[in-house]
mmCIF entry with sequence, helices, sheets and N, C-alpha, C, O atoms, coordinates in Angstrom:
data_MODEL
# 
_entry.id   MODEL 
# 
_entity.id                         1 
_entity.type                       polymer 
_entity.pdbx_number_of_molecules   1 
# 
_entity_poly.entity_id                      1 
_entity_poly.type                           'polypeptide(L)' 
_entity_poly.nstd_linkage                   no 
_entity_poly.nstd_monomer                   no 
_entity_poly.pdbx_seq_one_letter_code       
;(UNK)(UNK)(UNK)(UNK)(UNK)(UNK)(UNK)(UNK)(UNK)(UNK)(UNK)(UNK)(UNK)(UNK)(UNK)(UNK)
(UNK)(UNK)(UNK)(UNK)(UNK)(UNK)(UNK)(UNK)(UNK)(UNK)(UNK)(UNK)(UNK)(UNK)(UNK)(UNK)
(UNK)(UNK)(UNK)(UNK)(UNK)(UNK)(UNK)(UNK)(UNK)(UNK)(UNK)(UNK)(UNK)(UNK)(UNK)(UNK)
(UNK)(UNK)(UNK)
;
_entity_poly.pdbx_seq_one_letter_code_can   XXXXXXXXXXXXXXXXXXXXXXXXXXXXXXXXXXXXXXXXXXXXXXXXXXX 
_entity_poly.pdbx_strand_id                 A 
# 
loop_
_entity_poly_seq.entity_id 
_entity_poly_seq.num 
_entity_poly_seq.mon_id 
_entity_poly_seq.hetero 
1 1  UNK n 
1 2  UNK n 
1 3  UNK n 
1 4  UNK n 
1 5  UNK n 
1 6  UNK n 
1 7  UNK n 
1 8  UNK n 
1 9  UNK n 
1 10 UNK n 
1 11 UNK n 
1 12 UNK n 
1 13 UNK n 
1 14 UNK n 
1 15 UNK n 
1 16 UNK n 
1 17 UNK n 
1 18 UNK n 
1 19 UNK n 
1 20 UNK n 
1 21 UNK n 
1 22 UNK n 
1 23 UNK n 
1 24 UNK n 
1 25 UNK n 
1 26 UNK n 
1 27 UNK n 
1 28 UNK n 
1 29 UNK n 
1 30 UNK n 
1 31 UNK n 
1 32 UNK n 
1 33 UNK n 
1 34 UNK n 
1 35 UNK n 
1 36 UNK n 
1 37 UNK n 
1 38 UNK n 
1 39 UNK n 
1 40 UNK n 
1 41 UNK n 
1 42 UNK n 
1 43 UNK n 
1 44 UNK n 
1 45 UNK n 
1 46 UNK n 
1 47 UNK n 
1 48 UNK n 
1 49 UNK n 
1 50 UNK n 
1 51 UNK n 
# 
_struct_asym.id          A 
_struct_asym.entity_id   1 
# 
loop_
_struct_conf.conf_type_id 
_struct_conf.id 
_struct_conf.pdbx_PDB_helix_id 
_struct_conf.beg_label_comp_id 
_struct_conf.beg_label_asym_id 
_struct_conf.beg_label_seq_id 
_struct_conf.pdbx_beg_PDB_ins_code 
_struct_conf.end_label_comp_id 
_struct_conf.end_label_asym_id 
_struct_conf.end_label_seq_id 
_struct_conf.pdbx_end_PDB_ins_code 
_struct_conf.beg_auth_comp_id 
_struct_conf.beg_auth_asym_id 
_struct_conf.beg_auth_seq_id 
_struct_conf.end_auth_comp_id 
_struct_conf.end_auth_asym_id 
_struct_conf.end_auth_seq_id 
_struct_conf.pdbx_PDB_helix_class 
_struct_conf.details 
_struct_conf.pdbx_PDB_helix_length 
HELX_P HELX_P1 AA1 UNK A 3  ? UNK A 18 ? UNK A 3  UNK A 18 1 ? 16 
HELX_P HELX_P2 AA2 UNK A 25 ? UNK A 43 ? UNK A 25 UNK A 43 1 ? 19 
HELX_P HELX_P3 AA3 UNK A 45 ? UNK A 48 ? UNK A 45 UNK A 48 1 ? 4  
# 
_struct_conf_type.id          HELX_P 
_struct_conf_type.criteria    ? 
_struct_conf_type.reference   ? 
# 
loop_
_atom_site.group_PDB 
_atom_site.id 
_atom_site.type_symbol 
_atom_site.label_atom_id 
_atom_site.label_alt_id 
_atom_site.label_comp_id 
_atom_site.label_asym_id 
_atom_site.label_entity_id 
_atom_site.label_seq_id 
_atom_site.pdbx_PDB_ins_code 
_atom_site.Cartn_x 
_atom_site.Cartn_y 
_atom_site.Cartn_z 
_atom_site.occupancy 
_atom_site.B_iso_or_equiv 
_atom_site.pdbx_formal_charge 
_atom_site.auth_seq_id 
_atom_site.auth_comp_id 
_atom_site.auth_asym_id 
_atom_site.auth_atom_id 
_atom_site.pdbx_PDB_model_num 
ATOM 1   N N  . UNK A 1 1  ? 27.019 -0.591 -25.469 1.00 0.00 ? 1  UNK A N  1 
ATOM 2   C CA . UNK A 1 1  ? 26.290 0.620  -25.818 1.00 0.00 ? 1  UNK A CA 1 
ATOM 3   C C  . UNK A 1 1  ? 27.191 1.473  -26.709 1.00 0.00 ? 1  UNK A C  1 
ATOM 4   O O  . UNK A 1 1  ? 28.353 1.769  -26.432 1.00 0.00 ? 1  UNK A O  1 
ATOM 5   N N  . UNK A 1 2  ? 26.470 1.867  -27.900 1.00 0.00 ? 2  UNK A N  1 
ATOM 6   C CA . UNK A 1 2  ? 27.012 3.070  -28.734 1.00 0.00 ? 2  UNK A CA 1 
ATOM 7   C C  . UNK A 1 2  ? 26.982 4.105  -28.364 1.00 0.00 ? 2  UNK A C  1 
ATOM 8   O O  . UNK A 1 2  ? 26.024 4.645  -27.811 1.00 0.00 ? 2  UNK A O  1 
ATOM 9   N N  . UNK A 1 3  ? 28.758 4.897  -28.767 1.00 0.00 ? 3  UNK A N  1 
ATOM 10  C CA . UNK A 1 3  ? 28.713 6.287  -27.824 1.00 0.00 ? 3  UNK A CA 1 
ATOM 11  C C  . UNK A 1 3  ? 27.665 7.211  -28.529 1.00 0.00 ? 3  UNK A C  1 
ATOM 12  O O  . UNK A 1 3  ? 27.971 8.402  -28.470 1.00 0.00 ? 3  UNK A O  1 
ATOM 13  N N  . UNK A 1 4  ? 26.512 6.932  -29.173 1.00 0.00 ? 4  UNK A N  1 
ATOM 14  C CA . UNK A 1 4  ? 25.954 7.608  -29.630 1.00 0.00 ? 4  UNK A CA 1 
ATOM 15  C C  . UNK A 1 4  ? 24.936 7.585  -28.718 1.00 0.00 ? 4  UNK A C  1 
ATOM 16  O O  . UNK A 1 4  ? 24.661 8.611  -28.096 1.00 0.00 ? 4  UNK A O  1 
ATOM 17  N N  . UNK A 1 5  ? 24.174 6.286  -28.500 1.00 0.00 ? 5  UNK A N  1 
ATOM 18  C CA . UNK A 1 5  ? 23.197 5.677  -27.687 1.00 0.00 ? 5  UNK A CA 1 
ATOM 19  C C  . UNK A 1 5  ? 23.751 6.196  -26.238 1.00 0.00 ? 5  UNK A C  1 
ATOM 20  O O  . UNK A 1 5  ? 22.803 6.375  -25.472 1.00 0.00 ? 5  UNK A O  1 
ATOM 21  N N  . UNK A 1 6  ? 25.030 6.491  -25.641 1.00 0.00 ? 6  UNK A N  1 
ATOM 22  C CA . UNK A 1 6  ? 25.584 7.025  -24.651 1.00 0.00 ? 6  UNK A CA 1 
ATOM 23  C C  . UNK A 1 6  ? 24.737 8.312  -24.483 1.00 0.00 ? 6  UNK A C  1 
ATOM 24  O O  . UNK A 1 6  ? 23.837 8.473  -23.659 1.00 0.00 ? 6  UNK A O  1 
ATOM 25  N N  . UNK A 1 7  ? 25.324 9.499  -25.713 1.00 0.00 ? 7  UNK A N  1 
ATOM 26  C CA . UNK A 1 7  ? 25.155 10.307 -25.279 1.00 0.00 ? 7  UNK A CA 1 
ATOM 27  C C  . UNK A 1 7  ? 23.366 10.846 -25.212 1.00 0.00 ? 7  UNK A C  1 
ATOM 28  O O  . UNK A 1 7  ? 22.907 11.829 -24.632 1.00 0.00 ? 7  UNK A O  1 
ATOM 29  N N  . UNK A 1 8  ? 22.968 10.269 -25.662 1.00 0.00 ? 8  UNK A N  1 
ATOM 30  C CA . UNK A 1 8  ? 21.488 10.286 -25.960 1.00 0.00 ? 8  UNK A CA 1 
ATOM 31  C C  . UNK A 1 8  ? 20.781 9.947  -24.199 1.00 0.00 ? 8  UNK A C  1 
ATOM 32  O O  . UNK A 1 8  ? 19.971 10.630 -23.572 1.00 0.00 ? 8  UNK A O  1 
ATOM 33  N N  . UNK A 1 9  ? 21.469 8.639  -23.791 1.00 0.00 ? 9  UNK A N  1 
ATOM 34  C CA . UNK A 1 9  ? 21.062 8.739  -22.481 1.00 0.00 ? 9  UNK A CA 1 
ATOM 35  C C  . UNK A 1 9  ? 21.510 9.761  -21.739 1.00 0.00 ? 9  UNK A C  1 
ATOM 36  O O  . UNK A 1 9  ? 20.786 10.280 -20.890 1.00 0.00 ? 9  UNK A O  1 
ATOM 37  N N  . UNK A 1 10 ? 22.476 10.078 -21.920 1.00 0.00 ? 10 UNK A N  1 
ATOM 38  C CA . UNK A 1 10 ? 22.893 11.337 -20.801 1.00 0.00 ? 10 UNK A CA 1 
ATOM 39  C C  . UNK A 1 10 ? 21.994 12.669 -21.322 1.00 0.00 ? 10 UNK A C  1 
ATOM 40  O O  . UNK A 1 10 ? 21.935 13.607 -20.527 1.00 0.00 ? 10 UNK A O  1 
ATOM 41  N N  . UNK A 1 11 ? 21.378 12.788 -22.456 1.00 0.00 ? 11 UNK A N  1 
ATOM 42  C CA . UNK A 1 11 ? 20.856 13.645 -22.182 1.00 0.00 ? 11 UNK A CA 1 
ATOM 43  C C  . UNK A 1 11 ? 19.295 13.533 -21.710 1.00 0.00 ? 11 UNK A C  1 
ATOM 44  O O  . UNK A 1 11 ? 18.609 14.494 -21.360 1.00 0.00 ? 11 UNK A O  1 
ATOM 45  N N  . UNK A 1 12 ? 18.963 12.464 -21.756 1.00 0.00 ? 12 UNK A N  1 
ATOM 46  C CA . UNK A 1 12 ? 17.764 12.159 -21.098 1.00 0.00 ? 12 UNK A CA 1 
ATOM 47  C C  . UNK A 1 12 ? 17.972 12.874 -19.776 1.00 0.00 ? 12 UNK A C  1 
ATOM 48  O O  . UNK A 1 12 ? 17.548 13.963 -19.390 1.00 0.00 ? 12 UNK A O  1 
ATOM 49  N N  . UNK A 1 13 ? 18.673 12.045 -19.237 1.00 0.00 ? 13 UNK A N  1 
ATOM 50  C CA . UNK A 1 13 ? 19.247 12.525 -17.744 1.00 0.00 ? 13 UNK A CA 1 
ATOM 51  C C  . UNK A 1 13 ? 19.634 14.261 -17.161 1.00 0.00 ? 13 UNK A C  1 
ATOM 52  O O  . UNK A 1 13 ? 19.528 14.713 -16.021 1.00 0.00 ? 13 UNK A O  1 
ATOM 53  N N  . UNK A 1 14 ? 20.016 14.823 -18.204 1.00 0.00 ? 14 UNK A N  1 
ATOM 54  C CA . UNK A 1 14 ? 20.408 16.227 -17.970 1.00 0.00 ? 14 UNK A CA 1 
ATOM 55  C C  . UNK A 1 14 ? 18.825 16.421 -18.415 1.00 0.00 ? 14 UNK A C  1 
ATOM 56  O O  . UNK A 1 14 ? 18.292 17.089 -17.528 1.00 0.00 ? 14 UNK A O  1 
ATOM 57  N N  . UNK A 1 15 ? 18.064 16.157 -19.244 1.00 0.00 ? 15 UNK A N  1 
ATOM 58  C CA . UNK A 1 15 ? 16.495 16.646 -19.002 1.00 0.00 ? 15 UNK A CA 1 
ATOM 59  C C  . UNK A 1 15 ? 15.706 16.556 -17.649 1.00 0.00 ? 15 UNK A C  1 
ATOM 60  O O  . UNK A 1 15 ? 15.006 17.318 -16.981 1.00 0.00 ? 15 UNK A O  1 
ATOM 61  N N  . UNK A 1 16 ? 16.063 15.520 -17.580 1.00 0.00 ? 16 UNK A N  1 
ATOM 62  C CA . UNK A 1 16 ? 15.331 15.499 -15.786 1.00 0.00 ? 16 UNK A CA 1 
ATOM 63  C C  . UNK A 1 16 ? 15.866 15.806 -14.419 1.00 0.00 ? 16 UNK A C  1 
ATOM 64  O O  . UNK A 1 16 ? 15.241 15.704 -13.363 1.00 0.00 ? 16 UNK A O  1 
ATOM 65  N N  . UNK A 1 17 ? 17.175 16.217 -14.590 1.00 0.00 ? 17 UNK A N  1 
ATOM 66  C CA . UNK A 1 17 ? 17.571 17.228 -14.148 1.00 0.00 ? 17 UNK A CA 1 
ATOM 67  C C  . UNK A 1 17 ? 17.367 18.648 -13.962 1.00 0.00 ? 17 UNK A C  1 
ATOM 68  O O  . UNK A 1 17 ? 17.556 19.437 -13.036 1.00 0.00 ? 17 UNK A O  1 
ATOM 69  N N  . UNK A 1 18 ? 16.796 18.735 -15.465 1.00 0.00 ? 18 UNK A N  1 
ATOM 70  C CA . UNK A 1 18 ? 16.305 20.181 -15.750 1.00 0.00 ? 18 UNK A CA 1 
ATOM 71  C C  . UNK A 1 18 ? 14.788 20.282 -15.013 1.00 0.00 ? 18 UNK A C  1 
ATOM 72  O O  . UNK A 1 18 ? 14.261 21.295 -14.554 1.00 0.00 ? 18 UNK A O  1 
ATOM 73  N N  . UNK A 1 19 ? 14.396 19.265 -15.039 1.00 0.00 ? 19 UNK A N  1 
ATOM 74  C CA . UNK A 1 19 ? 12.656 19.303 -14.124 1.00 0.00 ? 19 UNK A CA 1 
ATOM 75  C C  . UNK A 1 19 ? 13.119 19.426 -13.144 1.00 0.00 ? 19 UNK A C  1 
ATOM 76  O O  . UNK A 1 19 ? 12.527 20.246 -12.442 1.00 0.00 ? 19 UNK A O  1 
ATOM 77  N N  . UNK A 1 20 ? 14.053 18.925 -12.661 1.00 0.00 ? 20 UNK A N  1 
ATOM 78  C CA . UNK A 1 20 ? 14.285 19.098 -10.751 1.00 0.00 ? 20 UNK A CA 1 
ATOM 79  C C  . UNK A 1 20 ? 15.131 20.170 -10.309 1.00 0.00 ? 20 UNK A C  1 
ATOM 80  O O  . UNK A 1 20 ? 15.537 20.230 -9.149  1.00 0.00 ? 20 UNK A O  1 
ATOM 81  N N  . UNK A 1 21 ? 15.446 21.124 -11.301 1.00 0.00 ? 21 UNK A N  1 
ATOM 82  C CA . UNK A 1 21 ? 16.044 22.188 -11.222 1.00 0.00 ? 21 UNK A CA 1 
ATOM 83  C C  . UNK A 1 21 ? 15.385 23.268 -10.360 1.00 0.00 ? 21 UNK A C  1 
ATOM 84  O O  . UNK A 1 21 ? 14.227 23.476 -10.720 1.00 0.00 ? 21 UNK A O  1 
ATOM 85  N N  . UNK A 1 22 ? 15.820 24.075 -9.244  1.00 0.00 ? 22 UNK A N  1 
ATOM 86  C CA . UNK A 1 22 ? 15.183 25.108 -8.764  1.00 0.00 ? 22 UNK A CA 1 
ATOM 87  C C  . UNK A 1 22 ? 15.535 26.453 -9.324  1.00 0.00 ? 22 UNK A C  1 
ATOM 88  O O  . UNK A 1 22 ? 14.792 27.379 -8.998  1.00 0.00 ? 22 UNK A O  1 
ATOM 89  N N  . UNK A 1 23 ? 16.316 26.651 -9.932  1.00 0.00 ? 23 UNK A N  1 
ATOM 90  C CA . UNK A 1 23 ? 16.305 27.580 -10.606 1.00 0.00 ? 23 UNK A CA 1 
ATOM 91  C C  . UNK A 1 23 ? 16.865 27.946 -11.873 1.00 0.00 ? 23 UNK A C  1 
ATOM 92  O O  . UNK A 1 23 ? 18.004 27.582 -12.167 1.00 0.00 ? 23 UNK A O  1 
ATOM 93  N N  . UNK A 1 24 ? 16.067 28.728 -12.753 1.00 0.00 ? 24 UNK A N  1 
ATOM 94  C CA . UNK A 1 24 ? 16.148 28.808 -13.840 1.00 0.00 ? 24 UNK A CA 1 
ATOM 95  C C  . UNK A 1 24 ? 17.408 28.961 -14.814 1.00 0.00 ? 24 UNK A C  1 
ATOM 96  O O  . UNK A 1 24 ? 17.406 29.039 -16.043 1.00 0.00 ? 24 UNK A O  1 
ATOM 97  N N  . UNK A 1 25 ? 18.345 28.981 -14.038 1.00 0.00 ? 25 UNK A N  1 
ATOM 98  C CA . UNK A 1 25 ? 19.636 29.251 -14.292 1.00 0.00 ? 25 UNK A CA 1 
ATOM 99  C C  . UNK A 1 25 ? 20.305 27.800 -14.675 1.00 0.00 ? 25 UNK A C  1 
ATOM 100 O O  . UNK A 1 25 ? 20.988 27.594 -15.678 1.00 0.00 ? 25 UNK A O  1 
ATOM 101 N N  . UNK A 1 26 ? 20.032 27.026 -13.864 1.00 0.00 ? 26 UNK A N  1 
ATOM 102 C CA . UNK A 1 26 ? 20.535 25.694 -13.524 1.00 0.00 ? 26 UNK A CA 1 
ATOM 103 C C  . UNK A 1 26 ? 19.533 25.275 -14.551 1.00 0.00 ? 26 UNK A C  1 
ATOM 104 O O  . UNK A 1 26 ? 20.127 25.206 -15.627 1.00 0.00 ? 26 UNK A O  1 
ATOM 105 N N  . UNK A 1 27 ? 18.385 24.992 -14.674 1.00 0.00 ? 27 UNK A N  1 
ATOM 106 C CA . UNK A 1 27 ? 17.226 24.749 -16.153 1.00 0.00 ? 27 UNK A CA 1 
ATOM 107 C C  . UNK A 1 27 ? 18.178 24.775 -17.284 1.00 0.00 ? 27 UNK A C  1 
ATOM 108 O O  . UNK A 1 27 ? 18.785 23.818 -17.764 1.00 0.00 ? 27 UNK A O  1 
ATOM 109 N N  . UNK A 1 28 ? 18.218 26.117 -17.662 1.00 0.00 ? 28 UNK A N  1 
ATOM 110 C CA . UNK A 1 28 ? 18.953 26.346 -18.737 1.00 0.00 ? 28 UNK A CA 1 
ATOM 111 C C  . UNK A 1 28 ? 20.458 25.732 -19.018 1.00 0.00 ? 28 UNK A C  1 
ATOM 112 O O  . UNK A 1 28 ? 21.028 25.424 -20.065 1.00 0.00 ? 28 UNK A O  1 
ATOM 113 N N  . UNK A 1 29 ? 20.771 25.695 -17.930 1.00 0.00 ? 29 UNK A N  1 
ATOM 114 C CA . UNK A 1 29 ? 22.100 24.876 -18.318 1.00 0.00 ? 29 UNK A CA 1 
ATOM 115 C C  . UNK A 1 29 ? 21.974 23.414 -18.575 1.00 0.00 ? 29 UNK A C  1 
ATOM 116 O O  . UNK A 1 29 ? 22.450 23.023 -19.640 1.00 0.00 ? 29 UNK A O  1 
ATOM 117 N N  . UNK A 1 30 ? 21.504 22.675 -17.913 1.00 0.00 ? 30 UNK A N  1 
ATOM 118 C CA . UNK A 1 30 ? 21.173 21.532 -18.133 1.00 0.00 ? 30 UNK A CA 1 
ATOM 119 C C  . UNK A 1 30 ? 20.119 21.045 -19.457 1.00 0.00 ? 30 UNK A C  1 
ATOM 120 O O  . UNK A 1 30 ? 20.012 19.883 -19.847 1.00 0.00 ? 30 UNK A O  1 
ATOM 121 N N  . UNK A 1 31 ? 19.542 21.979 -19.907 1.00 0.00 ? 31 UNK A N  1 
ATOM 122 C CA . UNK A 1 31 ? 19.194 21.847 -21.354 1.00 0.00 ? 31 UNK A CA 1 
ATOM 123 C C  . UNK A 1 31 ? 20.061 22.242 -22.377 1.00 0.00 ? 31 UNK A C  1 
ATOM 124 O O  . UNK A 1 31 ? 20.079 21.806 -23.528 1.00 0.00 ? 31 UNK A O  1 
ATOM 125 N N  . UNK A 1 32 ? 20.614 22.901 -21.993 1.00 0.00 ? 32 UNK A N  1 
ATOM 126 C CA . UNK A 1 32 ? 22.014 23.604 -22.979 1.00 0.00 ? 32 UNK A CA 1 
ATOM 127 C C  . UNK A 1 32 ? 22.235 22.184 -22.751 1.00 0.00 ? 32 UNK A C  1 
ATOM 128 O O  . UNK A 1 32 ? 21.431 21.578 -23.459 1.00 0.00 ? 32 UNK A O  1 
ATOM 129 N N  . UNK A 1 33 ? 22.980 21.354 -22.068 1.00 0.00 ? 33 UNK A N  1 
ATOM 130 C CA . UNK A 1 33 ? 24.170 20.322 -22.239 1.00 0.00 ? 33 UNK A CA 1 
ATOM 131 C C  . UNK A 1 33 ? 22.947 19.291 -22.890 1.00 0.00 ? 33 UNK A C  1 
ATOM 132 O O  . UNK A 1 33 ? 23.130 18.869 -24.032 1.00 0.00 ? 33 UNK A O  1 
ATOM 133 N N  . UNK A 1 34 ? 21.793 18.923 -22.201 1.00 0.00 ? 34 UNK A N  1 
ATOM 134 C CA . UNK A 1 34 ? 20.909 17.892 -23.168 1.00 0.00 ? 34 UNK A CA 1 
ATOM 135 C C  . UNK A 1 34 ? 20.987 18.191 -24.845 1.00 0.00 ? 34 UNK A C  1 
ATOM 136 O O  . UNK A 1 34 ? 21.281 17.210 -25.528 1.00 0.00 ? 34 UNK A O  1 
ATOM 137 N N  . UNK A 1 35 ? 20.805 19.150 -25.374 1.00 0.00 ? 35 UNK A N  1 
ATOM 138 C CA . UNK A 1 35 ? 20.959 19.531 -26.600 1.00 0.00 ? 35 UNK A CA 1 
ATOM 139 C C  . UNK A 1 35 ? 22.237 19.452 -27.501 1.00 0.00 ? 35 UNK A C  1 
ATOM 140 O O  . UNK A 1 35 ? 22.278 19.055 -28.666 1.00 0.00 ? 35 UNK A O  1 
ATOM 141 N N  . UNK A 1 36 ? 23.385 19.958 -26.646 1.00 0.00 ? 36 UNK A N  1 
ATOM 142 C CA . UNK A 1 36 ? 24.772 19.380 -27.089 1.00 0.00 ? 36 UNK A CA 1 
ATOM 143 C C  . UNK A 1 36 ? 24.731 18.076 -26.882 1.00 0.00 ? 36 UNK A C  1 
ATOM 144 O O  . UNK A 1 36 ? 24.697 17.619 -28.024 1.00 0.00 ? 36 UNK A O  1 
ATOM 145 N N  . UNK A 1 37 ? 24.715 17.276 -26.212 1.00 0.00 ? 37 UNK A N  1 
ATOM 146 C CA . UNK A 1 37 ? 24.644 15.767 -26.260 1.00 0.00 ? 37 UNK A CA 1 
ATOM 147 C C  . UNK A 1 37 ? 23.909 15.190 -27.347 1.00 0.00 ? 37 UNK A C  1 
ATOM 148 O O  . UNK A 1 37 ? 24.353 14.230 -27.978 1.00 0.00 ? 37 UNK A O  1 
ATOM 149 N N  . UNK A 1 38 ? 22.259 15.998 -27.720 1.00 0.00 ? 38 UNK A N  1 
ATOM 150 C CA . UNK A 1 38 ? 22.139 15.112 -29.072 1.00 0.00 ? 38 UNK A CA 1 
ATOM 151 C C  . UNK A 1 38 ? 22.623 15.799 -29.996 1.00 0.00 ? 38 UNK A C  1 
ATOM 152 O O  . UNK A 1 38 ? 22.677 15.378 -31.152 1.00 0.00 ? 38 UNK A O  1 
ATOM 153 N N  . UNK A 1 39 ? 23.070 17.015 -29.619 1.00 0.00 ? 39 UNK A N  1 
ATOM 154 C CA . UNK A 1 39 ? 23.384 17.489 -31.189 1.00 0.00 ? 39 UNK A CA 1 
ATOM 155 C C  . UNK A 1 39 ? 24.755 16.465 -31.960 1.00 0.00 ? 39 UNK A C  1 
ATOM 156 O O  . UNK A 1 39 ? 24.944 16.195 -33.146 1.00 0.00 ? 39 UNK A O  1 
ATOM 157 N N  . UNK A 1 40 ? 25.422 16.137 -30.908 1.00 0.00 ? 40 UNK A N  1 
ATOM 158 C CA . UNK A 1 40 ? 26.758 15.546 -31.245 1.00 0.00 ? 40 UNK A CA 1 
ATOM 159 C C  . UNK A 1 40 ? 26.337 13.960 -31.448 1.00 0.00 ? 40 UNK A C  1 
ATOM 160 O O  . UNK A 1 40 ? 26.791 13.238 -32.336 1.00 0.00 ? 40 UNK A O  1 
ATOM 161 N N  . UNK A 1 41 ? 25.492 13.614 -30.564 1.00 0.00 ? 41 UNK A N  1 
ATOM 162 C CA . UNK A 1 41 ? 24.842 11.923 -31.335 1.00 0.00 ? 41 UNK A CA 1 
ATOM 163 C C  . UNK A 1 41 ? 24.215 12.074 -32.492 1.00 0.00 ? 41 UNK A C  1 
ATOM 164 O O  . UNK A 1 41 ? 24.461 11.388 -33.484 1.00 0.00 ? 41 UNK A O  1 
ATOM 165 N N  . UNK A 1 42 ? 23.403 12.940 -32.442 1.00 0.00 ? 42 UNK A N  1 
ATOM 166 C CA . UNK A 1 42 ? 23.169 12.765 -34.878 1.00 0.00 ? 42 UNK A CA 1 
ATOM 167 C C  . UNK A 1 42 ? 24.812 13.274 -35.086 1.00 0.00 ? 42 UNK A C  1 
ATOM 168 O O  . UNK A 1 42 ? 25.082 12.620 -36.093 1.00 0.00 ? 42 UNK A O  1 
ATOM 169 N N  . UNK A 1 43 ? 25.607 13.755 -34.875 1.00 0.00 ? 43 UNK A N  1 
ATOM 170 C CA . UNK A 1 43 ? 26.758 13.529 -35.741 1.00 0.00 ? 43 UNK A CA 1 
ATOM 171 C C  . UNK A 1 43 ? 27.408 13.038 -36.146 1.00 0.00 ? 43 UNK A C  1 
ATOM 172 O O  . UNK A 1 43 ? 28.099 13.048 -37.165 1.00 0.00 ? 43 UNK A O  1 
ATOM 173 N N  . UNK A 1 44 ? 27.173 12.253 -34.937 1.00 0.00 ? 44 UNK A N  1 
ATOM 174 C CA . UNK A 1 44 ? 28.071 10.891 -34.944 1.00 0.00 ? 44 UNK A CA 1 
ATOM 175 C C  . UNK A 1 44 ? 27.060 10.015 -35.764 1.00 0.00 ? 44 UNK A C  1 
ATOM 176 O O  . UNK A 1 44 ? 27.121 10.210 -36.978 1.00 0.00 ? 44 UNK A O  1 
ATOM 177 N N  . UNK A 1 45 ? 26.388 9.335  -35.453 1.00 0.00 ? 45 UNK A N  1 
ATOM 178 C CA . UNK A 1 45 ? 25.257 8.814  -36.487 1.00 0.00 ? 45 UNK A CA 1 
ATOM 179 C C  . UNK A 1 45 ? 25.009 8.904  -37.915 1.00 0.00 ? 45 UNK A C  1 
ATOM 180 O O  . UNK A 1 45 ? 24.796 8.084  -38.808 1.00 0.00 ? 45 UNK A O  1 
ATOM 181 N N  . UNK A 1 46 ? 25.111 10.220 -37.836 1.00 0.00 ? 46 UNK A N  1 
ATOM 182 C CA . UNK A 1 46 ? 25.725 10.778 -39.512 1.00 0.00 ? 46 UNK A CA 1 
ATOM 183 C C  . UNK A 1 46 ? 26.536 10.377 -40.223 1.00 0.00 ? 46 UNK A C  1 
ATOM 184 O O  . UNK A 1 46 ? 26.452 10.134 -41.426 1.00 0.00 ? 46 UNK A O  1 
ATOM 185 N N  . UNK A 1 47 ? 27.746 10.234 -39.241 1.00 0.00 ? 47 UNK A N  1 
ATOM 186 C CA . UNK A 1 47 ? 28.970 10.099 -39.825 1.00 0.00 ? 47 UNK A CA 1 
ATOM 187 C C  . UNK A 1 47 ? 28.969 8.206  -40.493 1.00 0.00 ? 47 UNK A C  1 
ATOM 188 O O  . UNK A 1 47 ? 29.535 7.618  -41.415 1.00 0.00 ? 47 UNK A O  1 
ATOM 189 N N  . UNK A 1 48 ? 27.984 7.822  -39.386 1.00 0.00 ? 48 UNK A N  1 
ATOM 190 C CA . UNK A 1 48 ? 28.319 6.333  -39.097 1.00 0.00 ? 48 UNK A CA 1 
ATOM 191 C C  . UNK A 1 48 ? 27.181 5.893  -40.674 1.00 0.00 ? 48 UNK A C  1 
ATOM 192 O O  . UNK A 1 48 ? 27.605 4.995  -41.401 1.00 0.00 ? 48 UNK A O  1 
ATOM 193 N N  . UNK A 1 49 ? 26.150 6.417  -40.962 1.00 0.00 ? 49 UNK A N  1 
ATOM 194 C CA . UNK A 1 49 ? 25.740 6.471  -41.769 1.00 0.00 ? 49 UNK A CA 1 
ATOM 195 C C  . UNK A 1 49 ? 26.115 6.655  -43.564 1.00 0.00 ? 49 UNK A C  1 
ATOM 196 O O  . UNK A 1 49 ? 25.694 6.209  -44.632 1.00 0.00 ? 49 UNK A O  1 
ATOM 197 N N  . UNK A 1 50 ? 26.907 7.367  -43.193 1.00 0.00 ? 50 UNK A N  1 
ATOM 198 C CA . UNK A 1 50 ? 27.630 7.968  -44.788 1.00 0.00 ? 50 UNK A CA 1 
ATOM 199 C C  . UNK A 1 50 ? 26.511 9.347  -44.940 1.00 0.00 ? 50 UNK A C  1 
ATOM 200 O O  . UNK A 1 50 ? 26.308 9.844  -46.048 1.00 0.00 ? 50 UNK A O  1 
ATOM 201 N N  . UNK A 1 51 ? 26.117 9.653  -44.210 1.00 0.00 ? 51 UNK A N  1 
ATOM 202 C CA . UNK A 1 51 ? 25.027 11.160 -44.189 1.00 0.00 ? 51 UNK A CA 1 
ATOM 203 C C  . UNK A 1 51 ? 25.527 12.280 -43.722 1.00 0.00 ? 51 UNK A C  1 
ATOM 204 O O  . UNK A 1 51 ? 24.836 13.299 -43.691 1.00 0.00 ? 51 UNK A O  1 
# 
């Protein structure tokens, strides 16, 4: 697995985390980190691309 394809699953995972979240606090964080996770897999992707 590509650490790109890595982090992409982990943020799957911090998404459904975020559904099983009881409170909104914990939501938000766990979408905060889903979002850093892909933000940094298109970067990497990017990079791997020449983009």
């Amino acid at each position: 697995m590509d650490f790109d394809d890595y982090l992409r699953y982990q943020a799957a995972n911090y998404r459904q985390l975020a559904e099983m979240a009881e409170s909104e606090t914990d939501k938000e964080e766990y979408l905060d980190l889903a979002a850093t996770c892909e933000e940094v897999a298109n970067e990497i992707e990017d990079r791997l691309t020449g983009g």
